[in-house]
BAKENU-449156 format. One record per atom (N, C-alpha, C, O): residue number from 1; atom name; x, y, z. Coordinates in pm, 1 decimal. Layout:
<pt miti="NUM" lumlo="CA" X="X" Y="Y" Z="Z"/>
...
END
This chain:
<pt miti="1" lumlo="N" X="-2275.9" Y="-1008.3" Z="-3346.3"/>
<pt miti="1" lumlo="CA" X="-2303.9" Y="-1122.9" Z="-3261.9"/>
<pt miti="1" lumlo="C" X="-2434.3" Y="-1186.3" Z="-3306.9"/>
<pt miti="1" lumlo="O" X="-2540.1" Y="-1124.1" Z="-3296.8"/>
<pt miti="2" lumlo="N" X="-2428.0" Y="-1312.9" Z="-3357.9"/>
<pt miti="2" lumlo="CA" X="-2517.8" Y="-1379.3" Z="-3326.2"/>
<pt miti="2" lumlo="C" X="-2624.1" Y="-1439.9" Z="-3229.1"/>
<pt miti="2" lumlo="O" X="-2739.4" Y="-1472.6" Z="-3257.3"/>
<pt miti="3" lumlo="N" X="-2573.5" Y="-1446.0" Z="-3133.8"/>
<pt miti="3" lumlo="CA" X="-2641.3" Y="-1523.1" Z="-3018.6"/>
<pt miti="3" lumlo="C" X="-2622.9" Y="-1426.7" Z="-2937.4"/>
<pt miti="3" lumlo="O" X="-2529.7" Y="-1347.8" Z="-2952.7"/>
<pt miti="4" lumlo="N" X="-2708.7" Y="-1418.4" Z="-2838.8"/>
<pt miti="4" lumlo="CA" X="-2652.1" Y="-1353.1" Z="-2729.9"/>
<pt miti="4" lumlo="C" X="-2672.3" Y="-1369.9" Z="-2575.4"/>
<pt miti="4" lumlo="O" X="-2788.4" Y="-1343.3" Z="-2544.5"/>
<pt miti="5" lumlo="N" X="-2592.9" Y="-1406.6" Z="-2468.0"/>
<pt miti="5" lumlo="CA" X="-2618.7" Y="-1503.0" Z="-2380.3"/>
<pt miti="5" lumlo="C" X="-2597.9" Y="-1413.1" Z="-2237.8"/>
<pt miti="5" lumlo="O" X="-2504.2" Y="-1333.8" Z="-2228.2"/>
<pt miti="6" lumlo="N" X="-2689.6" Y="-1432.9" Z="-2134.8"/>
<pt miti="6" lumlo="CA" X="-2698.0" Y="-1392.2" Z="-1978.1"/>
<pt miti="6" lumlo="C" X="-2579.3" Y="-1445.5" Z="-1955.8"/>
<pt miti="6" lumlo="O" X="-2528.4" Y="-1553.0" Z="-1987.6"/>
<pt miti="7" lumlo="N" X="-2527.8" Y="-1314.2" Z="-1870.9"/>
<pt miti="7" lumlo="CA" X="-2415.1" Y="-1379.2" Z="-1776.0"/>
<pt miti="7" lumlo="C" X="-2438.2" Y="-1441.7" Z="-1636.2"/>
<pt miti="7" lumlo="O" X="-2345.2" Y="-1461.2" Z="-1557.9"/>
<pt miti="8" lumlo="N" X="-2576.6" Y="-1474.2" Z="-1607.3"/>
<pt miti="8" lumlo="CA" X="-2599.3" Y="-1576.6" Z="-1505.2"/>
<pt miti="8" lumlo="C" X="-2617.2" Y="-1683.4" Z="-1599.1"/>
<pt miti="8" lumlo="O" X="-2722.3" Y="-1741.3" Z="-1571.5"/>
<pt miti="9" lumlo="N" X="-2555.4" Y="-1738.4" Z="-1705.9"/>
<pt miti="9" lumlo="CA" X="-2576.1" Y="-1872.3" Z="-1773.6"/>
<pt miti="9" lumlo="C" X="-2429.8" Y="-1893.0" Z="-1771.8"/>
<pt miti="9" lumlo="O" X="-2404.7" Y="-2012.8" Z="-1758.5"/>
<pt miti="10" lumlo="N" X="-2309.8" Y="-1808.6" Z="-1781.6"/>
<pt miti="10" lumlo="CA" X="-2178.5" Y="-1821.6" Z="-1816.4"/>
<pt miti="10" lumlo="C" X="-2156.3" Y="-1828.7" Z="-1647.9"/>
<pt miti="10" lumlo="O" X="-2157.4" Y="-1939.7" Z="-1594.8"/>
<pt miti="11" lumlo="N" X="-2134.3" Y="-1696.3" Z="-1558.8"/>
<pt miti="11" lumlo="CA" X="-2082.2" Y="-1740.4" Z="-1424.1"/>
<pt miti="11" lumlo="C" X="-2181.5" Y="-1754.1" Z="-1342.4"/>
<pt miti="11" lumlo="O" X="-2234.6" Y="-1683.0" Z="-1257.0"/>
<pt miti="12" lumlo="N" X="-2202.0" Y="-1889.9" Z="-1396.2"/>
<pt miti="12" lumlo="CA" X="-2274.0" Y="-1960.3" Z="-1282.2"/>
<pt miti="12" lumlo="C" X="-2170.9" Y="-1982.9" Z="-1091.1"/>
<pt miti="12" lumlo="O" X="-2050.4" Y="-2003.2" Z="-1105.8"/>
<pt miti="13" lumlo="N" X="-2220.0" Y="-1978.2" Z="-943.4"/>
<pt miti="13" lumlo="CA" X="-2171.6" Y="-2034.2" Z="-824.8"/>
<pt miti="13" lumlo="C" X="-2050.8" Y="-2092.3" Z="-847.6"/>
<pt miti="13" lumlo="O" X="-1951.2" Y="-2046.1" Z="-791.9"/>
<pt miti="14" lumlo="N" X="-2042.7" Y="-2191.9" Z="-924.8"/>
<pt miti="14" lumlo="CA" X="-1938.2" Y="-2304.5" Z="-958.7"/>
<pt miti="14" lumlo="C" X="-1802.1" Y="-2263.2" Z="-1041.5"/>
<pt miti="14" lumlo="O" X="-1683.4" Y="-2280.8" Z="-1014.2"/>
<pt miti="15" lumlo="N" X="-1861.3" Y="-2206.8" Z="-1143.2"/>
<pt miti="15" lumlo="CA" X="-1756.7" Y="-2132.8" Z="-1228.4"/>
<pt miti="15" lumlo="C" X="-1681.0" Y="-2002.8" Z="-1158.8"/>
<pt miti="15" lumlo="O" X="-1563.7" Y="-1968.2" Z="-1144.6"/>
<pt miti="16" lumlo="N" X="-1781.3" Y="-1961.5" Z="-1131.2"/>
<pt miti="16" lumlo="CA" X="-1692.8" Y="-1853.2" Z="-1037.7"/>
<pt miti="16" lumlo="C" X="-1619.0" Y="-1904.3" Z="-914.7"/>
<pt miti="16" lumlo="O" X="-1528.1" Y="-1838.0" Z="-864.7"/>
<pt miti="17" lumlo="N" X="-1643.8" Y="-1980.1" Z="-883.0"/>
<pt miti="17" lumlo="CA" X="-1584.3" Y="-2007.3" Z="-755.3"/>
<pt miti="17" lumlo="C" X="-1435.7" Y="-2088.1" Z="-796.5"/>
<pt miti="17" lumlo="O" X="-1341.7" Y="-2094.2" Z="-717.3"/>
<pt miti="18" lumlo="N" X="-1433.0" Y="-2145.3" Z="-927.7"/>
<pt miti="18" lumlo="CA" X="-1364.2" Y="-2221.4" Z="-982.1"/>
<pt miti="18" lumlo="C" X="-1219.7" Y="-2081.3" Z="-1016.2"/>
<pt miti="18" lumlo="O" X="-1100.7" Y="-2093.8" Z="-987.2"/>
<pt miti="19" lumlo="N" X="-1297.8" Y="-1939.9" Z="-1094.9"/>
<pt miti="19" lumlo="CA" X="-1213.9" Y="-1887.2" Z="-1129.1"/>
<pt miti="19" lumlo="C" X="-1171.8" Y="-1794.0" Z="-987.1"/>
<pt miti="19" lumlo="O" X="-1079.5" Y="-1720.2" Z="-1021.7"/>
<pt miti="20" lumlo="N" X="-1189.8" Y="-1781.7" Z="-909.8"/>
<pt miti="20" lumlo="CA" X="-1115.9" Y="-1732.8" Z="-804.3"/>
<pt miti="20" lumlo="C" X="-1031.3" Y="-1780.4" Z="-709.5"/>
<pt miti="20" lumlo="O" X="-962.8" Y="-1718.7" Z="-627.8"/>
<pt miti="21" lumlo="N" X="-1049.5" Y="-1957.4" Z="-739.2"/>
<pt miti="21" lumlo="CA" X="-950.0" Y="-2039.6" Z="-675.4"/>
<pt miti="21" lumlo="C" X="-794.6" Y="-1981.4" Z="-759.1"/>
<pt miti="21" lumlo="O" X="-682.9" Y="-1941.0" Z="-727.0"/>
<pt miti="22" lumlo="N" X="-881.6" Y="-2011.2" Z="-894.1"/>
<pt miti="22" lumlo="CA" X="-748.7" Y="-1976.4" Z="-982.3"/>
<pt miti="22" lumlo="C" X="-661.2" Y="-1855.2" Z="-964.4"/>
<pt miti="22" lumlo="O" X="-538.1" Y="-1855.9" Z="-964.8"/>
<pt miti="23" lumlo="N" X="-749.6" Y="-1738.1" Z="-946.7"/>
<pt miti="23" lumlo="CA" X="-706.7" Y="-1580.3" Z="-897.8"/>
<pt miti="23" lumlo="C" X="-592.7" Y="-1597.5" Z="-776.2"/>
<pt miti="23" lumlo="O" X="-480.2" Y="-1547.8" Z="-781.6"/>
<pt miti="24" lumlo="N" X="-643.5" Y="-1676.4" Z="-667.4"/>
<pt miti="24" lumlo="CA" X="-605.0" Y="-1651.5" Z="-558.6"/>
<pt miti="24" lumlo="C" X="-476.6" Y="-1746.7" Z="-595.9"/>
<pt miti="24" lumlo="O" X="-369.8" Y="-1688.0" Z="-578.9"/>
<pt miti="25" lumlo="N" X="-466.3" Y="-1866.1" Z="-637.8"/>
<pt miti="25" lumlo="CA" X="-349.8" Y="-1924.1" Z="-654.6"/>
<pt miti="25" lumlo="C" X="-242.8" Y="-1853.6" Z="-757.4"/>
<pt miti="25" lumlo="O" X="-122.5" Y="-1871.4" Z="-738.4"/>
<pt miti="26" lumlo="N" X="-295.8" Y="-1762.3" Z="-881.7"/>
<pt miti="26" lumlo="CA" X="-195.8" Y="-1716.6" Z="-931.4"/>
<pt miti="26" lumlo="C" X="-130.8" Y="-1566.4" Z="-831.2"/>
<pt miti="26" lumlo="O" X="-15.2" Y="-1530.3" Z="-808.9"/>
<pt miti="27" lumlo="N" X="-237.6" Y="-1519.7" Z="-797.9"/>
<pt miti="27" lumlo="CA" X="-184.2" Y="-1395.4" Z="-739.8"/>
<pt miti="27" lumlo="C" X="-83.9" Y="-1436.6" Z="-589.2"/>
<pt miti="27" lumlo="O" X="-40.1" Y="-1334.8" Z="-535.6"/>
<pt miti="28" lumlo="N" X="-45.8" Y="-1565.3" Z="-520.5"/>
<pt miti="28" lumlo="CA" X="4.7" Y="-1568.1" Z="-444.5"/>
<pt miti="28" lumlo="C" X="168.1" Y="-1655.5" Z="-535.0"/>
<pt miti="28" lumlo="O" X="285.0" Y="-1661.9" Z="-496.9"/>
<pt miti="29" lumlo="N" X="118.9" Y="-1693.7" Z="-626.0"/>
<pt miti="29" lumlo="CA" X="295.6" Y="-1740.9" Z="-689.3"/>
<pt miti="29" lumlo="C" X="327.9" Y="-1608.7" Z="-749.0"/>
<pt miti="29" lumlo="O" X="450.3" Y="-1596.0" Z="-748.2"/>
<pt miti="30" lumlo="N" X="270.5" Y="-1507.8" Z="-798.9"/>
<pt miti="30" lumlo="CA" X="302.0" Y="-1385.5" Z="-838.2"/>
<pt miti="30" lumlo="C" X="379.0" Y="-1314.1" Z="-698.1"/>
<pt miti="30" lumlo="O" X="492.6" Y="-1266.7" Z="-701.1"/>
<pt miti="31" lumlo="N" X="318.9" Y="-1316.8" Z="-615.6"/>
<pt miti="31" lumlo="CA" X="344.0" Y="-1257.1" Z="-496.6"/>
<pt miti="31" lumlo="C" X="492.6" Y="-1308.0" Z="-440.3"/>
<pt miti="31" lumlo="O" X="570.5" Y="-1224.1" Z="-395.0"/>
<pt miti="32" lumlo="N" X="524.8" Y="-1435.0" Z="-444.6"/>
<pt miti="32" lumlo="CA" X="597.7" Y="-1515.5" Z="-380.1"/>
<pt miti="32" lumlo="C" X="757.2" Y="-1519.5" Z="-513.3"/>
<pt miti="32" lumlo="O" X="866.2" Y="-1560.3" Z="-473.2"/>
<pt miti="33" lumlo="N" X="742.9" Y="-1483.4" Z="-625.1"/>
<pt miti="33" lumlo="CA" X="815.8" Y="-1469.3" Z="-742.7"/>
<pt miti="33" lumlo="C" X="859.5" Y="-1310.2" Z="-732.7"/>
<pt miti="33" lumlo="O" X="971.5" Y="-1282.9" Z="-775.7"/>
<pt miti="34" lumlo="N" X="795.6" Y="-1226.0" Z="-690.1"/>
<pt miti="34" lumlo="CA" X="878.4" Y="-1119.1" Z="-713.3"/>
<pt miti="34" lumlo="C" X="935.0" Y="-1031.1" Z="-596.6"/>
<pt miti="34" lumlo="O" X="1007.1" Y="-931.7" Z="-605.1"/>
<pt miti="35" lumlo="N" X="873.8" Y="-1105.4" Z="-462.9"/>
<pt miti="35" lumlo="CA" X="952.7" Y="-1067.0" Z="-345.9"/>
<pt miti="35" lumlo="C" X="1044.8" Y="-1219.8" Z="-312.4"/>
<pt miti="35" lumlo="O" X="1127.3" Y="-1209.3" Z="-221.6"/>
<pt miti="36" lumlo="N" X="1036.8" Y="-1319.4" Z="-362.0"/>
<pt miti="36" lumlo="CA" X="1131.0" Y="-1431.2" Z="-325.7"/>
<pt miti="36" lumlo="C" X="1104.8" Y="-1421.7" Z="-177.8"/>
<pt miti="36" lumlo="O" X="1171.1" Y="-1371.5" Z="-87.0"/>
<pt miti="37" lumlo="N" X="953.4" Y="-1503.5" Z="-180.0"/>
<pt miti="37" lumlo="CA" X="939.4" Y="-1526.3" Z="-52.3"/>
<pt miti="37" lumlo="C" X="866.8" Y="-1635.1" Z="-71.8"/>
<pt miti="37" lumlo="O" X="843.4" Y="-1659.1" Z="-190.3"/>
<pt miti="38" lumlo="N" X="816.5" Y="-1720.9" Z="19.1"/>
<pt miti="38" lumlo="CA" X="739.8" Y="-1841.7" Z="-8.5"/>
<pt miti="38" lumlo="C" X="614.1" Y="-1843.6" Z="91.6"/>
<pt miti="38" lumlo="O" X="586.2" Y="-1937.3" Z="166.3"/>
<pt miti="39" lumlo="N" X="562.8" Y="-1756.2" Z="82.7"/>
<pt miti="39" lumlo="CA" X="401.2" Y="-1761.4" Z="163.0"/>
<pt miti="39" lumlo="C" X="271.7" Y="-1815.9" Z="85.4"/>
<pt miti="39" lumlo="O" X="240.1" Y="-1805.4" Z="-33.1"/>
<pt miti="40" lumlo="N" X="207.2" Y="-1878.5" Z="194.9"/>
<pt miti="40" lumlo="CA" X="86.9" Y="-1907.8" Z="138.2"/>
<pt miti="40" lumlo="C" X="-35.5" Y="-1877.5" Z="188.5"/>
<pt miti="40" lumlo="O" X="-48.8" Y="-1896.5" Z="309.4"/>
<pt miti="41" lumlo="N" X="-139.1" Y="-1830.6" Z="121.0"/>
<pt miti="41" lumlo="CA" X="-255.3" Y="-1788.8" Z="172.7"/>
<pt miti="41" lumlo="C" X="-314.1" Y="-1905.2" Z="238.4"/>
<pt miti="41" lumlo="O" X="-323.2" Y="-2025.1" Z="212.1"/>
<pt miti="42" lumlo="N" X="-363.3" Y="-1801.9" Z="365.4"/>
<pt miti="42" lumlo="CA" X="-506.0" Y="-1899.6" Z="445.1"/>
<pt miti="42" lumlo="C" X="-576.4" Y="-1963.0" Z="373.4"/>
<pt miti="42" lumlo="O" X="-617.1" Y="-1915.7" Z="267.3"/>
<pt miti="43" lumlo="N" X="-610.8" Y="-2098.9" Z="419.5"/>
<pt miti="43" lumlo="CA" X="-728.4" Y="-2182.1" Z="328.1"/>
<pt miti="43" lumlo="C" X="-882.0" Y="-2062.2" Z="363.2"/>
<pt miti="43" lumlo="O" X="-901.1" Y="-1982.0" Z="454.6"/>
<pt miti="44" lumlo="N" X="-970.7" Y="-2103.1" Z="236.8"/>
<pt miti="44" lumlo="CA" X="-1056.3" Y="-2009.9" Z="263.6"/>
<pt miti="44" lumlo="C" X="-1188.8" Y="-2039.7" Z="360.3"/>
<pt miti="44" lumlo="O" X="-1272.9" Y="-2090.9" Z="286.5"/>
<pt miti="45" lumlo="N" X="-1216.8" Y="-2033.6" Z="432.6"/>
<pt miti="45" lumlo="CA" X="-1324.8" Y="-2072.5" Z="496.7"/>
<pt miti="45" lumlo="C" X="-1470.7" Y="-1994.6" Z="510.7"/>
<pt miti="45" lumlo="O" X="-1488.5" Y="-1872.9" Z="505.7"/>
<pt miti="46" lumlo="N" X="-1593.7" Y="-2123.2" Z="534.0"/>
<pt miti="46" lumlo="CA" X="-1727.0" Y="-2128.5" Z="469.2"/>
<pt miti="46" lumlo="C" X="-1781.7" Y="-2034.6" Z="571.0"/>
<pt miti="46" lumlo="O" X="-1754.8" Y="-2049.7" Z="690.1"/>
<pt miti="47" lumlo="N" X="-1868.1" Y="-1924.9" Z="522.0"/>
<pt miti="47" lumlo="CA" X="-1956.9" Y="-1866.2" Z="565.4"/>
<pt miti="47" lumlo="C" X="-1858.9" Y="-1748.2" Z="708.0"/>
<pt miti="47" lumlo="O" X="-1902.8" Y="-1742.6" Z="822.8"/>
<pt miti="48" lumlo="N" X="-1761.3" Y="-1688.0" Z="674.5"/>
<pt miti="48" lumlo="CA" X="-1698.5" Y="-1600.1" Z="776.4"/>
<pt miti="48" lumlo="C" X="-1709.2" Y="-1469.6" Z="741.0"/>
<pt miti="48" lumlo="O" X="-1667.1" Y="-1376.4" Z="809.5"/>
<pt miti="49" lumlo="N" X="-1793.1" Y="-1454.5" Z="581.3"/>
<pt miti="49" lumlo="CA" X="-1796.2" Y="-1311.1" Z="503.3"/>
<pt miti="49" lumlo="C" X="-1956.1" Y="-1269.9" Z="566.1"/>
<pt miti="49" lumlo="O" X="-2045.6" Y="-1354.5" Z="565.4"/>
<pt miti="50" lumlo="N" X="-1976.2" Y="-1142.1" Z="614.9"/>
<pt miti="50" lumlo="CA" X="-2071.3" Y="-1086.0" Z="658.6"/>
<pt miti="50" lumlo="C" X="-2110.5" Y="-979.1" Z="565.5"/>
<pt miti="50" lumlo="O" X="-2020.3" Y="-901.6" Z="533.7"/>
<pt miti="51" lumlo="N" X="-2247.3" Y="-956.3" Z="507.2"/>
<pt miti="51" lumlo="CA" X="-2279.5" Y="-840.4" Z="432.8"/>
<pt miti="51" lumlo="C" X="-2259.8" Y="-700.2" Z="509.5"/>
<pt miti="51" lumlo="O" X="-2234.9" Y="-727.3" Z="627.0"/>
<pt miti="52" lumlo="N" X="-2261.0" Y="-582.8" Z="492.2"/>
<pt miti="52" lumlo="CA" X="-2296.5" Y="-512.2" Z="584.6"/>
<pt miti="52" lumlo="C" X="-2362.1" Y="-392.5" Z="480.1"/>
<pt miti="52" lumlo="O" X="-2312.3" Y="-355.2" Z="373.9"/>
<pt miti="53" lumlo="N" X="-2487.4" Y="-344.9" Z="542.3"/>
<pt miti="53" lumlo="CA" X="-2584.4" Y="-240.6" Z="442.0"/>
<pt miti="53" lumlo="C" X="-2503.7" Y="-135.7" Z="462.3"/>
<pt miti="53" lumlo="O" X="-2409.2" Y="-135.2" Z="541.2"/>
<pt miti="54" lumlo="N" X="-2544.7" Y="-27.8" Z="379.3"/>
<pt miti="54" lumlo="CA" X="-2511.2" Y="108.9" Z="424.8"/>
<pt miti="54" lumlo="C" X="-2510.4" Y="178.5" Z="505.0"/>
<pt miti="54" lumlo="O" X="-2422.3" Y="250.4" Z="552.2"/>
<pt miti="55" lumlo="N" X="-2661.6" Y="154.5" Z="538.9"/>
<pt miti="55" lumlo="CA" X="-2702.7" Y="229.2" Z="659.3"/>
<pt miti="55" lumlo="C" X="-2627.1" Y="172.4" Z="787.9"/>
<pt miti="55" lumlo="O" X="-2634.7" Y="255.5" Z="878.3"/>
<pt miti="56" lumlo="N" X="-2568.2" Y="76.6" Z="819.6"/>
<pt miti="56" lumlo="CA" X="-2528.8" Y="-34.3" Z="927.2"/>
<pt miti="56" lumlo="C" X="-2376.4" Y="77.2" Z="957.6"/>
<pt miti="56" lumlo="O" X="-2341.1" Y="98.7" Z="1073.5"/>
<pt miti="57" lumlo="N" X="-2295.0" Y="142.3" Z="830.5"/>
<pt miti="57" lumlo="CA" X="-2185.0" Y="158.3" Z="839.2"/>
<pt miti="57" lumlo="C" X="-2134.1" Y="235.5" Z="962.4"/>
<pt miti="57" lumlo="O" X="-2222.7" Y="310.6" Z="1002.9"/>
<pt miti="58" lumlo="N" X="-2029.3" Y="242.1" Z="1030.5"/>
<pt miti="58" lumlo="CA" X="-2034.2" Y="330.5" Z="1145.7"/>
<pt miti="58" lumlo="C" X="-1977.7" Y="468.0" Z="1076.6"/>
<pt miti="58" lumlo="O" X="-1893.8" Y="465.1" Z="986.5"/>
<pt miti="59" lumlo="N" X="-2034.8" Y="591.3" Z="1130.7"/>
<pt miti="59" lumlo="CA" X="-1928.5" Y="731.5" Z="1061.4"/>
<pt miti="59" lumlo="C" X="-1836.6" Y="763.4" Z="1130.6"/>
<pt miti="59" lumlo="O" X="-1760.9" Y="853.7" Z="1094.9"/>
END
């Protein structure tokens, strides 16, 4: 290799977000092709993902 480049320069917010639209749209015609069904995933909506620490976890 010549060059060699950060992968916060390649998946940048945008790009990634770009390739998981893609994920989620192939993995639901995959889904819908081999059970011959026609479902579609929930649109995704902003800010409903919560972190949760370790310590937070319940045992």
């Amino acid at each position: 290799m010549k060059k060699q480049v950060a992968k916060s320069q390649i998946f940048t917010k945008e790009s990634l977000t770009r390739i998981q639209d893609k994920m989620r749209n192939c993995c639901i015609k995959s889904f819908n092709k081999v059970y011959e069904k026609h479902y579609q995933l929930k649109t995704k909506e902003k800010g409903i993902n919560q972190d949760i620490r370790v310590n937070e976890k319940s045992k």
